[in-house]
C-alpha positions in Angstrom: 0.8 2.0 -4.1 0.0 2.8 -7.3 2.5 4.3 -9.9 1.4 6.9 -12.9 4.4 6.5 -15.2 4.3 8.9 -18.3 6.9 9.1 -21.1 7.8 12.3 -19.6 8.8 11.3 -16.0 10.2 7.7 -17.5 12.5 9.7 -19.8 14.1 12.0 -17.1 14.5 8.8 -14.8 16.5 7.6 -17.9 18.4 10.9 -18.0 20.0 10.2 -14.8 20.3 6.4 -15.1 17.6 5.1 -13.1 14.6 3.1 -14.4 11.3 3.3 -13.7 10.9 -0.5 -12.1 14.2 0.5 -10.1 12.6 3.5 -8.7 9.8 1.5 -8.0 11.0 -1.2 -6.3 12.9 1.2 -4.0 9.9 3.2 -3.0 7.5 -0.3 -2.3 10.6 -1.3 -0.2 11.2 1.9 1.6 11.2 2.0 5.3 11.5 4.5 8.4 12.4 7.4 8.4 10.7 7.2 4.4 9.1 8.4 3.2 10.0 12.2 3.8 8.1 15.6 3.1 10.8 17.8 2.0 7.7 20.5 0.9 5.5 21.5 -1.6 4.1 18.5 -2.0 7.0 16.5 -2.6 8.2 13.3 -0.9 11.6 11.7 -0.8 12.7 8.0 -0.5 16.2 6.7 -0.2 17.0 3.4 -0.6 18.4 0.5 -2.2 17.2 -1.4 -5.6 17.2 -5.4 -5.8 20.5 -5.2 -7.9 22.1 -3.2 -5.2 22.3 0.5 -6.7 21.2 3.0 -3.6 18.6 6.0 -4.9 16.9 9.2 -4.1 13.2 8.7 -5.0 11.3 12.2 -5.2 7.4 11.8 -5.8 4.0 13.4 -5.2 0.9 11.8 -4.6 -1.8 12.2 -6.8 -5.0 13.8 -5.9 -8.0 12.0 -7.9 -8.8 15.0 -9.6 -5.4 14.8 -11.3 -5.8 10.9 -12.3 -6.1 11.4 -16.3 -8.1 7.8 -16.0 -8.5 7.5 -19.8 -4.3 7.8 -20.0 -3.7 4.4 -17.2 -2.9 1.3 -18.6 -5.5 -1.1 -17.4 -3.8 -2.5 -14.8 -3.9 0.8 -12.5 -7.8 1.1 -13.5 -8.1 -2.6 -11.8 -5.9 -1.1 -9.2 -7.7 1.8 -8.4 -11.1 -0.5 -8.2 -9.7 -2.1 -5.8 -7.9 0.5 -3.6 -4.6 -0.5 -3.4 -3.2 2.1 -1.9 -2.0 5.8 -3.2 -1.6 7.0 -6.5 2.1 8.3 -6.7 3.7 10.3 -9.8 7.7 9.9 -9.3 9.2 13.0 -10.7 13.1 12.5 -9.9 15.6 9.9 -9.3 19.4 9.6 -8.9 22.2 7.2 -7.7 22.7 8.2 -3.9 26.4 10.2 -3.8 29.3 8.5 -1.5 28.3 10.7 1.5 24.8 9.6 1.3 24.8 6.4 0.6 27.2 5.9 3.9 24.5 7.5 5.9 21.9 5.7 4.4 23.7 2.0 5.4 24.5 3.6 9.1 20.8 3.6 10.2 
């Protein structure tokens, strides 16, 4: 998996607390029923970062067309060359609330 991180989508990450290696970690960790479609594109990931702090994880993959290749840091150009995986642009993240994060630890 391959992560497009922009000031834009780091800064509103930041707005609700979460950063972007947190969000990260939780979506390369992330296992069944996750990810989820929830529509229009979207995808959603819940789960829990290596310090402990359960999230919501909402992304999109990114079609090729979209890739902005002369924005990526070089380490997503080797990336790409070598296919590792899906290019993802995470768009929201947030703590899990009480309710949810009980869920969560029950499956």
């Amino acid at each position: 998996m391959i992560f497009d991180w922009k000031q834009w989508n780091i800064d509103h990450l930041a707005k609700h607390g979460v950063a972007a290696a947190e969000a990260q970690y939780v979506m390369q960790h992330s296992r069944p029923p996750y990810p989820r479609e929830i529509g229009q594109g979207k995808y959603l990931v819940h789960g829990q970062t290596q310090e402990g702090r359960y999230l919501q994880v909402i992304f999109v993959y990114q079609r090729e067309d979209m890739i902005a290749y002369e924005d990526l840091k070089l380490e997503n150009v080797l990336a790409l060359s070598d296919d590792e995986g899906p290019f993802v642009l995470v768009i929201h993240a947030r703590e899990l609330t009480a309710d949810e994060k009980s869920r969560l630890r029950k499956r």
